[in-house]
N, C-alpha and C positions, 0 to 999 in steps of 0.2 A: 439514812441512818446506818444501814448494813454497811458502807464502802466506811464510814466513820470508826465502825468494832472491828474493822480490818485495817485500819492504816494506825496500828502503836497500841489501842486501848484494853488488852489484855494485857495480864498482868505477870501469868506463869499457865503454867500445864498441869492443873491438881483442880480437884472435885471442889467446886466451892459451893457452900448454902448462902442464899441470900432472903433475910426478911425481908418482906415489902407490904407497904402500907397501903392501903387502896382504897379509892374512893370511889362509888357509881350511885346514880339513878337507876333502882330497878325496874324500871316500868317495862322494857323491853323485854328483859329477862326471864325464865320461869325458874329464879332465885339463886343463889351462890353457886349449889353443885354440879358437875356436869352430870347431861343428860343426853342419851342419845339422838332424842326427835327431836327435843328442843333448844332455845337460845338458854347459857348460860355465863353467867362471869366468871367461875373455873375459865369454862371451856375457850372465852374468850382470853383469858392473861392466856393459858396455857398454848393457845393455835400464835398468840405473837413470841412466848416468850420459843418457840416451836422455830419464826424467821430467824431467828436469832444462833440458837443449837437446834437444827431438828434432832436429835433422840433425848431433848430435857423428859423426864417422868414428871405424873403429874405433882400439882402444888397441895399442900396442905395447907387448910386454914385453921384459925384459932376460934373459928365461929361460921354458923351459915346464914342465910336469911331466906326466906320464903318468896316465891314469885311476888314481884311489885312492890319488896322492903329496899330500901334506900341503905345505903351505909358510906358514914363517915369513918376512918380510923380503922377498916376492918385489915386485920393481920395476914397474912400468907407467909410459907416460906415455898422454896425450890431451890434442887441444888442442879448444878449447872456443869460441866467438864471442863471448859473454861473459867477463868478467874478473871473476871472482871472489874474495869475501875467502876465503881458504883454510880455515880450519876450519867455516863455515858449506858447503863442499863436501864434506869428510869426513861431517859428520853427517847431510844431507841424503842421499848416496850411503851410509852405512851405514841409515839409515832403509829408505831404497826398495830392499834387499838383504835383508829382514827377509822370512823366516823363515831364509834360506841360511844354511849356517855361511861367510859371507863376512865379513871386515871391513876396511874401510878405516881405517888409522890414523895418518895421515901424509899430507897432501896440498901440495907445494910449488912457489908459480906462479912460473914463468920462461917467459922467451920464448924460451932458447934450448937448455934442458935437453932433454934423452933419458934416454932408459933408464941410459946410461953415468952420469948423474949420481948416483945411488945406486945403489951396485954392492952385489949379494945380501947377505946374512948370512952368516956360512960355515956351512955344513950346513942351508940354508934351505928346502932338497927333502928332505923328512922321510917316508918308504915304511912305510907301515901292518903295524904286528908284527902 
């Protein structure tokens, strides 16, 4: 995927924000935020979207969920220093995500989007029966 966002799939040289949609199994996790000891989904977009630009800052979400909650629909954004064609960033950050049950499915550049621009799914924090 990396030899892919260097042969053409930048777009210009300027600060871009990208919402993204993400989906995980928390089982593994001890919940959205990053943490130092332990497994997060921060921490994990963040260490792939990291192969991609190492100096991206961290992502904000529009919501957290607690160790072993599920989420459908859950929002992120991060802005990036490259400009990116958006679905060559979905599949490069689901690539470098692989084995997690993480996925990215939905990746959309704005300059001036946040979290507020895709507000959750209803019932998008889903607690393990």
């Amino acid at each position: 995927m990396g030899n892919c966002m260097a042969r053409g799939f930048r777009l210009a040289k300027a600060m871009a924000r990208y919402a993204l949609k993400v989906e995980y199994d928390g089982r593994p996790f001890a919940g959205w935020q990053r943490q130092a000891d332990q497994p997060s989904v921060q921490g994990a977009i963040e260490a792939a979207l990291a192969r991609l630009e190492p100096n991206v800052p961290s992502i904000a979400a529009a919501g957290r969920t607690d160790a072993g909650v599920h989420a459908t629909g859950q929002v992120a954004h991060c802005d990036m220093a490259q400009e990116w064609l958006p679905f060559p960033v979905v599949e490069a950050l689901n690539h470098h995500l692989k084995p997690l049950p993480v996925a990215v499915w939905l990746a959309q550049l704005s300059r001036t989007i946040g979290t507020r621009a895709f507000p959750p799914l209803s019932g998008a924090a889903l607690p393990i029966a």
